[in-house]
C-alpha positions in Angstrom: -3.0 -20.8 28.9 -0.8 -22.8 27.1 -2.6 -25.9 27.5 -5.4 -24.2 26.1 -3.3 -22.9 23.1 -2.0 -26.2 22.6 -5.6 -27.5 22.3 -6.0 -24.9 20.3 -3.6 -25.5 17.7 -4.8 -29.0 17.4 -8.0 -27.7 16.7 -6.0 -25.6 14.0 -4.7 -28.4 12.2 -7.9 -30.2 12.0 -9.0 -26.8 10.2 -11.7 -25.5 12.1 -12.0 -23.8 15.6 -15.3 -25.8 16.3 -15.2 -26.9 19.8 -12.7 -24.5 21.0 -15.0 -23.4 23.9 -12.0 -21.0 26.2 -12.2 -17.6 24.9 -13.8 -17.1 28.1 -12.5 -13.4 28.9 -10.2 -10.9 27.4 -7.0 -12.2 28.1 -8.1 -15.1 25.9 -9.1 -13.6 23.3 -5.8 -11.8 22.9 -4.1 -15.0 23.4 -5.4 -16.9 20.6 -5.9 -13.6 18.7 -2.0 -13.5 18.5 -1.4 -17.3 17.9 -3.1 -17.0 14.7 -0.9 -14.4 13.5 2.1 -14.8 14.2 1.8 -18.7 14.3 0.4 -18.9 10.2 2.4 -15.8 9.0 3.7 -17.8 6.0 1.3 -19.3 3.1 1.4 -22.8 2.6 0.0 -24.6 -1.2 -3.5 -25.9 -0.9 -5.1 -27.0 -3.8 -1.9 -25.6 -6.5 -2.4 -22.4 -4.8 -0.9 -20.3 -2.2 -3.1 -19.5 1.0 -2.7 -17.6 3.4 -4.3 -19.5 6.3 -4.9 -16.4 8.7 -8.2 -15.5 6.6 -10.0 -18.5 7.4 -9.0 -19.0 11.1 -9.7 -15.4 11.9 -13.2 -15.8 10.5 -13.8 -19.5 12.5 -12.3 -17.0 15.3 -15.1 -14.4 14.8 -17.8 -16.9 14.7 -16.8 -19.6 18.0 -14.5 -17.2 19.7 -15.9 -13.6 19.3 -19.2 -14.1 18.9 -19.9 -15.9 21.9 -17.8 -13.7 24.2 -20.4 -11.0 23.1 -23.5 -13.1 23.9 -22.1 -14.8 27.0 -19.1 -12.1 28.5 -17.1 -14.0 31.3 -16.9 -11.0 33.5 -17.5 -6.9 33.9 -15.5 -5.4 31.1 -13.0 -2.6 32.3 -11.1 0.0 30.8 -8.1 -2.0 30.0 -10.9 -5.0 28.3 -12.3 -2.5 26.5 -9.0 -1.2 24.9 -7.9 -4.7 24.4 -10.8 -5.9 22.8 -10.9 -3.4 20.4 -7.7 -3.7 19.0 -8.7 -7.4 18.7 -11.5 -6.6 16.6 -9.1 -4.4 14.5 -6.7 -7.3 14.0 -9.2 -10.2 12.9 -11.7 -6.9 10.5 -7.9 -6.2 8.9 -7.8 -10.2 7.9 -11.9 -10.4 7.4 -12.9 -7.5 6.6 -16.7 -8.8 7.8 -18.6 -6.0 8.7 -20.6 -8.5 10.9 -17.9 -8.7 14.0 -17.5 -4.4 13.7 -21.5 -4.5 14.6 -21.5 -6.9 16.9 -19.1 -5.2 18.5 -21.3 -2.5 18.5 -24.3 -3.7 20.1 -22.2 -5.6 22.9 -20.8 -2.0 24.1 -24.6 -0.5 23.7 -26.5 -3.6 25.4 -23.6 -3.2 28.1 -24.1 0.5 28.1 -20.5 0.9 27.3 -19.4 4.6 26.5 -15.5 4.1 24.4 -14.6 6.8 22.6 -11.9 4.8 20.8 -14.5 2.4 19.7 -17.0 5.2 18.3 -13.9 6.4 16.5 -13.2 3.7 14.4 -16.8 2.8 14.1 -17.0 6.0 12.1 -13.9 5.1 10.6 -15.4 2.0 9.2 -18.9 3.4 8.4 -17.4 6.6 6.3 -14.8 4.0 4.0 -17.8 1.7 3.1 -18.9 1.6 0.0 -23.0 1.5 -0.2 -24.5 -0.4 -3.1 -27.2 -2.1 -4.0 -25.7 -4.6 -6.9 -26.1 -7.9 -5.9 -23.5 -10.9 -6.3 -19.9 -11.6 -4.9 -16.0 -10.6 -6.4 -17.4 -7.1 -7.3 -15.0 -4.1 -8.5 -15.6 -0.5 -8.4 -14.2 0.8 -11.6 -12.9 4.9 -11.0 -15.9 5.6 -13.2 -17.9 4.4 -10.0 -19.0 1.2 -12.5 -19.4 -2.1 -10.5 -18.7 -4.7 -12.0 -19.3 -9.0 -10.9 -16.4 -11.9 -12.0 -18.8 -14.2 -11.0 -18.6 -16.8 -14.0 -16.4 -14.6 -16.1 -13.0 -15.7 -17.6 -10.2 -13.0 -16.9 -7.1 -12.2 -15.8 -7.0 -10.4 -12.1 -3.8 -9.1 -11.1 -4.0 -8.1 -7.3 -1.5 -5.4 -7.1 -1.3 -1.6 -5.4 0.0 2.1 -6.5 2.3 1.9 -3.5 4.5 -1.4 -4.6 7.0 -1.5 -6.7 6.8 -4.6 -7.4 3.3 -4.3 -8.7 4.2 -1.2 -10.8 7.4 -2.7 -12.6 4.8 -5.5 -13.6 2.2 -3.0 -15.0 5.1 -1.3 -16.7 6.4 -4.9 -18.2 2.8 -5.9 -19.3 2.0 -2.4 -21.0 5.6 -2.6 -22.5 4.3 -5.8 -24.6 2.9 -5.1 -27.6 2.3 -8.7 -28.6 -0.2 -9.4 -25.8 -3.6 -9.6 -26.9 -6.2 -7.0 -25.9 -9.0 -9.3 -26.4 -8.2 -11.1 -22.8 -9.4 -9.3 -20.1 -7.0 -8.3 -17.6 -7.8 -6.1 -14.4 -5.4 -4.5 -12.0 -7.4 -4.2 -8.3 -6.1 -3.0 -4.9 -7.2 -4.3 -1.8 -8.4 -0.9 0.1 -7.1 -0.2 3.5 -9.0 -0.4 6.4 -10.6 2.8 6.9 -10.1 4.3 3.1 -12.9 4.9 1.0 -12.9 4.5 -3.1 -14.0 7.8 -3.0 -10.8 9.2 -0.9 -8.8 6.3 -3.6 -9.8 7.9 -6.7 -9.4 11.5 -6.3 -5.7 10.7 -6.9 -5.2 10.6 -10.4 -2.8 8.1 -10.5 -4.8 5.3 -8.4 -7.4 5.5 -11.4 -5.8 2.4 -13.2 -7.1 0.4 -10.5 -10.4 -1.5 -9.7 -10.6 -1.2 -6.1 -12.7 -4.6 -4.3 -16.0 -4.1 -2.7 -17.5 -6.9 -0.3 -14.0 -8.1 0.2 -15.3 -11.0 2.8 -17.3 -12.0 -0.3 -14.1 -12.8 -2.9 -14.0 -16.5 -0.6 -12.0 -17.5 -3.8 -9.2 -15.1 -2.8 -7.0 -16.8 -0.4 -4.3 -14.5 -0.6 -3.9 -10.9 -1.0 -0.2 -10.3 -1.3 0.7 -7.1 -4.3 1.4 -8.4 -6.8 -0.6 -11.8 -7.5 -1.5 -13.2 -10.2 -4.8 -14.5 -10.5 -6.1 -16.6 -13.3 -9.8 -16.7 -13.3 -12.1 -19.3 -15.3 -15.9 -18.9 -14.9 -15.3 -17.2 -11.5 -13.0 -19.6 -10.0 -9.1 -19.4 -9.9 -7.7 -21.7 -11.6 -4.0 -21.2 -11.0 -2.0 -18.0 -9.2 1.5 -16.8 -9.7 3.1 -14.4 -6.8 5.3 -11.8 -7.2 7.1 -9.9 -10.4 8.9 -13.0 -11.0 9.9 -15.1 -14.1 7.5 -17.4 -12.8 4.5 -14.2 -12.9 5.6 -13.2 -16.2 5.4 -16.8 -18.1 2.1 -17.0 -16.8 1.1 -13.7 -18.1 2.7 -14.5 -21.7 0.9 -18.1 -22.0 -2.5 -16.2 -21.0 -2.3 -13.0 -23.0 0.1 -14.2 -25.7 -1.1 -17.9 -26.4 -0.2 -18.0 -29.8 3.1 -17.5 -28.6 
């Protein structure tokens, strides 16, 4: 295995799992599974921005690692592969959130008449969090007033933040505390749901209601980092520069943008 992880990680920093042809049973799978995360836990700049590389290696994952273990399974899948895989498929849905690999998943236990509890558990976790539309588009939000709204091509200011950070909240509570910043630039706070909370379950506490929660979140591909709070400065739907943190750094950023006369 750690010949194949080497490989692996050479395929890695060419950017693209193409070719990477071993995820041949479970064991693998959990292998490289782990090497992703725990070898790319820190962003790195790309483009002016900070990335955070796990997204888009756990989505190459799904597609040449995952997805042809379920057309092509090495072996009979026990009761220990079956528990193993599905907390693979949790850990690359938490980074992907593409419903795609959660039905695949699906049909590989049906078509291999596989009975896991587990699994139907958090199928049904999955299934009762997502939010059914019909809008069409990418970087929608879901307002509290159950309004959706599309970024595509707009110009705002998207602050990725959550009710349960601090840090987030002490920079809602310095950006309401400034009077000089204009209203006529429009800023959004949204929060990143958890996996297995709906925006239903989100809103019914009073507090959350500030927020835009994201739908589609494999569709915000211009999102690269999800870290509370960031700083997103948006320009005809694409970022144009990012800011981390409640920092000097975050709040500069904020008082050019909302405060240009300044």
């Amino acid at each position: 295995m750690f010949f194949l992880l080497v490989f692996f990680s050479f395929s890695i920093q060419l950017g693209t799992l193409n070719g990477y042809n071993e995820c041949h049973t479970v064991d693998d799978l959990i292998q490289v599974a782990n090497f992703i995360e725990d070898t790319y836990r820190d962003p790195v700049e790309m483009d002016g921005v900070l990335v955070d590389r796990r997204i888009g290696l756990f989505k190459e994952f799904e597609h040449y690692c995952l997805d042809k273990y379920f057309k092509y399974p090495a072996a009979a899948v026990s009761e220990d592969d079956r528990s193993n895989l599905l907390n693979v498929i949790k850990k690359a849905f938490f980074y992907t959130r593409s419903y795609a690999v959660v039905d695949n998943y699906r049909i590989f236990l049906k078509r291999n008449f596989h009975h896991y509890d587990s699994a139907n558990d958090y199928f049904d976790l999955i299934d009762q969090a997502r939010y059914q539309h019909e809008v069409a588009g990418s970087m929608l939000l879901l307002s509290s007033s159950a309004e959706i709204h599309s970024l595509e091509g707009k110009d705002v200011v998207l602050i990725i933040s959550s009710p349960n950070c601090k840090f987030s909240n002490n920079l809602m509570r310095w950006v309401n505390s400034a009077e000089a910043f204009s209203k006529d630039v429009d800023l959004i706070w949204a929060y990143k749901l958890p996996v297995g909370v709906s925006p239903e379950v989100f809103f019914s506490v009073e507090i959350n209601r500030k927020f835009h929660v994201f739908l589609d979140v494999e569709d915000w591909t211009s999102i690269k980092l999800w870290d509370t709070p960031t700083v997103y400065i948006i320009r005809d739907g694409g970022v144009v520069r990012q800011s981390v943190g409640f920092t000097e750094e975050s709040k500069a950023l904020l008082s050019e943008v909302l405060n240009p006369s300044s």
